[in-house]
mmCIF file of the C-alpha atoms, coordinates in Angstrom:
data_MODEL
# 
_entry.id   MODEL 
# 
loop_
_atom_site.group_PDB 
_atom_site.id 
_atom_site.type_symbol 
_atom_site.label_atom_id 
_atom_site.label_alt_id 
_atom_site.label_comp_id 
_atom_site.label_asym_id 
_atom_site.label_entity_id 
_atom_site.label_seq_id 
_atom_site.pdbx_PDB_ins_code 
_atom_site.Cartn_x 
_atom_site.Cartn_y 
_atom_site.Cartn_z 
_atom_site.occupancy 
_atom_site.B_iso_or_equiv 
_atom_site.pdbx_formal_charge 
_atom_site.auth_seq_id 
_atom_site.auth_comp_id 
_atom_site.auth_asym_id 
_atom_site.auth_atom_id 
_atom_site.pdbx_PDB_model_num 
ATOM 1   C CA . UNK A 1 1   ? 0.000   0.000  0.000  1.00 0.00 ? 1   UNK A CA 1 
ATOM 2   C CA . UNK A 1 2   ? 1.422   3.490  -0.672 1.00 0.00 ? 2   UNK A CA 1 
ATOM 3   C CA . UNK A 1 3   ? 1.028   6.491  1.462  1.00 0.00 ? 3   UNK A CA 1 
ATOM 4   C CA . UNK A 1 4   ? 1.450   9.783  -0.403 1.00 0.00 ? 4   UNK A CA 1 
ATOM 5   C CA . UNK A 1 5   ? 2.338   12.450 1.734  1.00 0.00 ? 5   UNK A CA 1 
ATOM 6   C CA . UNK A 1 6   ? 1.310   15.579 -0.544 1.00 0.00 ? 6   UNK A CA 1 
ATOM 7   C CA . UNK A 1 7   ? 2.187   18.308 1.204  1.00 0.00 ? 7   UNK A CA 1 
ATOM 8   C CA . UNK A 1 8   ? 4.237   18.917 4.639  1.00 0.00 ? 8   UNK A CA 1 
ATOM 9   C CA . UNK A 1 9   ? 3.683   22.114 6.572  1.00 0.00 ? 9   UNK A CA 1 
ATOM 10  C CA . UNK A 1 10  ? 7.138   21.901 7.899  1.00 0.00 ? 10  UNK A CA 1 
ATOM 11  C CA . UNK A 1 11  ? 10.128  19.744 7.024  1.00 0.00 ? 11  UNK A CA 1 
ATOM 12  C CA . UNK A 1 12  ? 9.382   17.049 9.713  1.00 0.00 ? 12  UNK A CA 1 
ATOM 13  C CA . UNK A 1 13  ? 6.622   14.421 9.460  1.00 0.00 ? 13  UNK A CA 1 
ATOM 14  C CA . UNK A 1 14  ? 5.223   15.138 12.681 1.00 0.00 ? 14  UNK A CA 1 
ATOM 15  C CA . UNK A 1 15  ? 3.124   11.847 14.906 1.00 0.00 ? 15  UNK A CA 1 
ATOM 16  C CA . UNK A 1 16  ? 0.089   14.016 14.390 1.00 0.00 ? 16  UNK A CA 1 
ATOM 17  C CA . UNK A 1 17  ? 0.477   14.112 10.651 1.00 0.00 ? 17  UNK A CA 1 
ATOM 18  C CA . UNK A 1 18  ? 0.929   10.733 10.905 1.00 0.00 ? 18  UNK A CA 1 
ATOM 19  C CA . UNK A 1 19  ? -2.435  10.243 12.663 1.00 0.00 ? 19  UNK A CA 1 
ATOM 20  C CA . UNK A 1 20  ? -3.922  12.347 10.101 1.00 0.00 ? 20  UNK A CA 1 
ATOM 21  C CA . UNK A 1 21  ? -2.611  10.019 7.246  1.00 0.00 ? 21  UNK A CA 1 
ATOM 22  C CA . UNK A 1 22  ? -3.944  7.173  9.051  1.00 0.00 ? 22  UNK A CA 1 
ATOM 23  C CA . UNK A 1 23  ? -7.595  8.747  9.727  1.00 0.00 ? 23  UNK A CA 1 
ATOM 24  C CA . UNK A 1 24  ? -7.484  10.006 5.801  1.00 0.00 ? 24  UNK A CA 1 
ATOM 25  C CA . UNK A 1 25  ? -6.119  7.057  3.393  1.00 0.00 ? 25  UNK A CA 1 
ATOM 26  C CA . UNK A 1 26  ? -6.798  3.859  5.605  1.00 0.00 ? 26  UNK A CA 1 
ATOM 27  C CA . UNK A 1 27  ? -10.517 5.222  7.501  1.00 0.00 ? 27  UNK A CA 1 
ATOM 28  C CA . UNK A 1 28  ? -9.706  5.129  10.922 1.00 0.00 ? 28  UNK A CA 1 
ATOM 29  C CA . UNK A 1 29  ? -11.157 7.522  13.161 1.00 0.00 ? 29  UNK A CA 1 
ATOM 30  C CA . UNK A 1 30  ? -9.266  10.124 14.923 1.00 0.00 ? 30  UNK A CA 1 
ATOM 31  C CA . UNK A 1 31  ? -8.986  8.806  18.189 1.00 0.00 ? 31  UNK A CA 1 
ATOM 32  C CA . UNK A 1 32  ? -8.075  5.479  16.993 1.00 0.00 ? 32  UNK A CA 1 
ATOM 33  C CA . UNK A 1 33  ? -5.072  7.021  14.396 1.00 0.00 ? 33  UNK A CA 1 
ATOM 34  C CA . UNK A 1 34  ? -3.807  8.856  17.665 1.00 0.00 ? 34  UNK A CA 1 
ATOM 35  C CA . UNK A 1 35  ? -3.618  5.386  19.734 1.00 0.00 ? 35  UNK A CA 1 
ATOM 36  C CA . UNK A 1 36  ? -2.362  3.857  16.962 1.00 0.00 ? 36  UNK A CA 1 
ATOM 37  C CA . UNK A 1 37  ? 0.806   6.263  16.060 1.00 0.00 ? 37  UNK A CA 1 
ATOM 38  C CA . UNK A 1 38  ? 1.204   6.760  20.519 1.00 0.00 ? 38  UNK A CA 1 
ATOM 39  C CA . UNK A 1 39  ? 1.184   3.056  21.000 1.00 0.00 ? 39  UNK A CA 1 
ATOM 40  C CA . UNK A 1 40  ? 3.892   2.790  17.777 1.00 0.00 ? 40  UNK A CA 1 
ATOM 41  C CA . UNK A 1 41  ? 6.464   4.824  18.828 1.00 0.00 ? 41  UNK A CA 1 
ATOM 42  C CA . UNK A 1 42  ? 5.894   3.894  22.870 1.00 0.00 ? 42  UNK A CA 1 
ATOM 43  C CA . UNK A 1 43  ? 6.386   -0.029 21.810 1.00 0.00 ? 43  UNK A CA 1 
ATOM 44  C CA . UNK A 1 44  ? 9.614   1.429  20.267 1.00 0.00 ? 44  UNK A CA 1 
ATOM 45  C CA . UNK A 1 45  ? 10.781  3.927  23.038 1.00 0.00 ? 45  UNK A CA 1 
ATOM 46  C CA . UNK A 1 46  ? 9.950   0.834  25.216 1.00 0.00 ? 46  UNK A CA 1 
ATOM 47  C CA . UNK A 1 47  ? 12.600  -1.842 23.304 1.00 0.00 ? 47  UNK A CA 1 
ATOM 48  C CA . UNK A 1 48  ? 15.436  0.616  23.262 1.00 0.00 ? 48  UNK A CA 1 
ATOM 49  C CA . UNK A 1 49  ? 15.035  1.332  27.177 1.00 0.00 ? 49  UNK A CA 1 
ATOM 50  C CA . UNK A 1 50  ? 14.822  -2.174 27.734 1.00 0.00 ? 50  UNK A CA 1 
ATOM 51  C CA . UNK A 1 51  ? 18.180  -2.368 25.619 1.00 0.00 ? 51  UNK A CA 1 
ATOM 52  C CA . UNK A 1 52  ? 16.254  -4.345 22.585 1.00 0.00 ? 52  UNK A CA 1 
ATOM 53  C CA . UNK A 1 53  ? 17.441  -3.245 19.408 1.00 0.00 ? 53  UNK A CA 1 
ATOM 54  C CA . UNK A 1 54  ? 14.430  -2.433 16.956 1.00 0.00 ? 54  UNK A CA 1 
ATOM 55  C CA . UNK A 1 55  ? 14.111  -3.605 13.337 1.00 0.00 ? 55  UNK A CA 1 
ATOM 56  C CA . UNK A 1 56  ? 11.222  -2.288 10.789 1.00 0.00 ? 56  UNK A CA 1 
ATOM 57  C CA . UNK A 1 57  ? 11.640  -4.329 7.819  1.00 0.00 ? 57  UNK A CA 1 
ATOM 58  C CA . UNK A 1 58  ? 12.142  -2.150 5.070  1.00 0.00 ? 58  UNK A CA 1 
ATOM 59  C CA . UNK A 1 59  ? 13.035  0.571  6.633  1.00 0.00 ? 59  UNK A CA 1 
ATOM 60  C CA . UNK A 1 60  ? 15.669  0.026  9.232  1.00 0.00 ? 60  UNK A CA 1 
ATOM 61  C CA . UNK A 1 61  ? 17.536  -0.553 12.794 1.00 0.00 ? 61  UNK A CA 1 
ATOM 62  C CA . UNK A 1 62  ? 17.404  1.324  15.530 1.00 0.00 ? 62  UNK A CA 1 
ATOM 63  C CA . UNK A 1 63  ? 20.174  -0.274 17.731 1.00 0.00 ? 63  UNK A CA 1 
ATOM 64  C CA . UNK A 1 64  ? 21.483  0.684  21.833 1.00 0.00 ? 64  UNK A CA 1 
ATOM 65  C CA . UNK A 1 65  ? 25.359  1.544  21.804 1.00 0.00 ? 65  UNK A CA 1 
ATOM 66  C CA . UNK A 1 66  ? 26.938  1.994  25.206 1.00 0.00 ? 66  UNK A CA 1 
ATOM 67  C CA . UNK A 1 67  ? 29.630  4.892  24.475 1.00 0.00 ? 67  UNK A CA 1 
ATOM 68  C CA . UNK A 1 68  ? 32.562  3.923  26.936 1.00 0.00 ? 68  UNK A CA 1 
ATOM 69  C CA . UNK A 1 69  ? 33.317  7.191  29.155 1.00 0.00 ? 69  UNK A CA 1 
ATOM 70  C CA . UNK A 1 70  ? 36.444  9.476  27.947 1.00 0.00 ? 70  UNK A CA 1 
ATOM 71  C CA . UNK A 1 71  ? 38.381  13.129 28.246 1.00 0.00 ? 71  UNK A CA 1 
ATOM 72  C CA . UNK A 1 72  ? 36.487  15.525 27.058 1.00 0.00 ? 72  UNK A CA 1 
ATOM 73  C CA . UNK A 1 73  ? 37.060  19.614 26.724 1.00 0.00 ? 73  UNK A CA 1 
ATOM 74  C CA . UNK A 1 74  ? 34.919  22.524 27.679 1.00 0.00 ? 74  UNK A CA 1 
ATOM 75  C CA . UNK A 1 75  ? 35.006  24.569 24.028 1.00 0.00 ? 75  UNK A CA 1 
ATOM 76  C CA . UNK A 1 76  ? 34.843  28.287 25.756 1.00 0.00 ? 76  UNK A CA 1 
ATOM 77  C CA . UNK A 1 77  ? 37.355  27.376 28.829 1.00 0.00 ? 77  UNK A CA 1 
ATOM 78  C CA . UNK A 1 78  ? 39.556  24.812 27.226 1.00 0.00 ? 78  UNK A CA 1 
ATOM 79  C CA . UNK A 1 79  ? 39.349  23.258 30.620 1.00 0.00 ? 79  UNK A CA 1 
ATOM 80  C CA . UNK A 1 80  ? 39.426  19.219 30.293 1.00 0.00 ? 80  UNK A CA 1 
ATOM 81  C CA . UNK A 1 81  ? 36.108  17.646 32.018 1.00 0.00 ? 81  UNK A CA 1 
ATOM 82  C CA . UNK A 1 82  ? 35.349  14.138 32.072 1.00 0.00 ? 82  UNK A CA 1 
ATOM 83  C CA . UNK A 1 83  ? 32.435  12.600 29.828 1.00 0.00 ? 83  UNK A CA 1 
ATOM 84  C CA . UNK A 1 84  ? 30.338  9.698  31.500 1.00 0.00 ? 84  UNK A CA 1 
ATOM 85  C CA . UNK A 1 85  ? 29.567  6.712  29.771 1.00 0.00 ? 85  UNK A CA 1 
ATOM 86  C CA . UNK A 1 86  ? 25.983  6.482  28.632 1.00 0.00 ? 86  UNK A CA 1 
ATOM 87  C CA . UNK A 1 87  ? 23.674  4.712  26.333 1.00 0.00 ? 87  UNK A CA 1 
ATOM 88  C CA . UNK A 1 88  ? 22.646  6.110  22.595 1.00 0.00 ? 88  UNK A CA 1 
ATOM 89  C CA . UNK A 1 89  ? 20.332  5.613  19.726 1.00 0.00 ? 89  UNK A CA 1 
ATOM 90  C CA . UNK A 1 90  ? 21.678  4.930  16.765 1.00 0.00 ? 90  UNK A CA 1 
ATOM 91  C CA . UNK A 1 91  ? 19.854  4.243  13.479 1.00 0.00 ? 91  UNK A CA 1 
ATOM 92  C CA . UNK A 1 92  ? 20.683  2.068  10.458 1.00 0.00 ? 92  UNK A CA 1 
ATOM 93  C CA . UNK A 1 93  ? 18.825  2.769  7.103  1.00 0.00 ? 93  UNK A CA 1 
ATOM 94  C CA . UNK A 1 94  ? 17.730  -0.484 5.188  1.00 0.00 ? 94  UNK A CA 1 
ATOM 95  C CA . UNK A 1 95  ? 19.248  -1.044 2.237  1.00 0.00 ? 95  UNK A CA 1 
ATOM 96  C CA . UNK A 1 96  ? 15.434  -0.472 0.557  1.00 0.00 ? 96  UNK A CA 1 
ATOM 97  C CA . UNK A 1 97  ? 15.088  2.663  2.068  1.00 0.00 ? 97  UNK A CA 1 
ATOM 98  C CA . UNK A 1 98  ? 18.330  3.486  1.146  1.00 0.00 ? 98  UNK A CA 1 
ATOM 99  C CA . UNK A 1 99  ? 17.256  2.547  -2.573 1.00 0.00 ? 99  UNK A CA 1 
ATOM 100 C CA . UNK A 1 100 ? 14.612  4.809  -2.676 1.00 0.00 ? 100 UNK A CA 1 
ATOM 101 C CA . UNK A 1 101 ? 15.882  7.948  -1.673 1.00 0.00 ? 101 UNK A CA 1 
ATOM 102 C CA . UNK A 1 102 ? 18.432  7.297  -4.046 1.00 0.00 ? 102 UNK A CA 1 
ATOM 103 C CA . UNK A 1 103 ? 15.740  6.670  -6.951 1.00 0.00 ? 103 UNK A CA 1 
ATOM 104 C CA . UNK A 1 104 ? 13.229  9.329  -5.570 1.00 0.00 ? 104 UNK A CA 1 
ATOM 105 C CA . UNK A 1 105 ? 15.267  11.983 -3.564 1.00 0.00 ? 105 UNK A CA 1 
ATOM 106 C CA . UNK A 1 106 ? 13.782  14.755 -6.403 1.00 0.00 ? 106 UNK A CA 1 
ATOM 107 C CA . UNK A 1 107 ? 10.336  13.649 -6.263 1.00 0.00 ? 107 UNK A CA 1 
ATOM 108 C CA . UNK A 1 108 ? 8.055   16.457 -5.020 1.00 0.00 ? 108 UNK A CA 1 
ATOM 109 C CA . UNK A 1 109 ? 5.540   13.613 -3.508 1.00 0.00 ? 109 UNK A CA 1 
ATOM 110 C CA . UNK A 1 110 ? 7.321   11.254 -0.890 1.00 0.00 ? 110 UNK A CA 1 
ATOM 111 C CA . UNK A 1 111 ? 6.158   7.495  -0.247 1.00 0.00 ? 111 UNK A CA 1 
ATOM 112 C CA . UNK A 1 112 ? 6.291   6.231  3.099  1.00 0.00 ? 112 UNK A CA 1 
# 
């Protein structure tokens, strides 16, 4: 199924846009799109805290890196100031994702 998104307000695809997509091109109502979109990106938020990495087929990874602490530098002071260690998101583009915004990066309509 294709999504077109026609035309973006701002640069971002915002998770009430989304709910609007959802409530216009599939019929859900509006409450339901909302729940939907919340309960997406919560199961997601969820994995990663939980130190699951993520996969959406087709689109990509979202993997947990532990970054190991190190010297760091205050830019104004020069002063040296230690960095913690501490847990990031990273993401990994599928290769198919990758394909398509090499195939449609000049498109004025985007597929999701």
């Amino acid at each position: 199924m294709d999504i077109t998104v026609e035309s973006l307000e701002t640069p971002a695809l915002t998770k009430a846009q989304l709910a609007d997509l959802l409530f216009e091109q599939i019929g859900l109502n509006k409450r339901e799109s909302k729940d939907m979109i919340d309960a997406f990106f919560d199961l997601i938020a969820a994995s990663l805290v939980d130190g699951k990495d993520v996969k959406v087929t087709g689109f990509g990874n979202f993997q947990i890196r532990t970054k190991a602490p190190r010297p760091g530098r205050n830019p104004r002071t020069g002063e040296a100031i230690p960095i913690q260690a501490r847990r990031v998101v990273t993401f990994h583009a599928s290769q198919k994702l990758k394909e398509q915004i090499q195939n449609q990066g000049s498109d004025v309509t985007e597929n999701v």
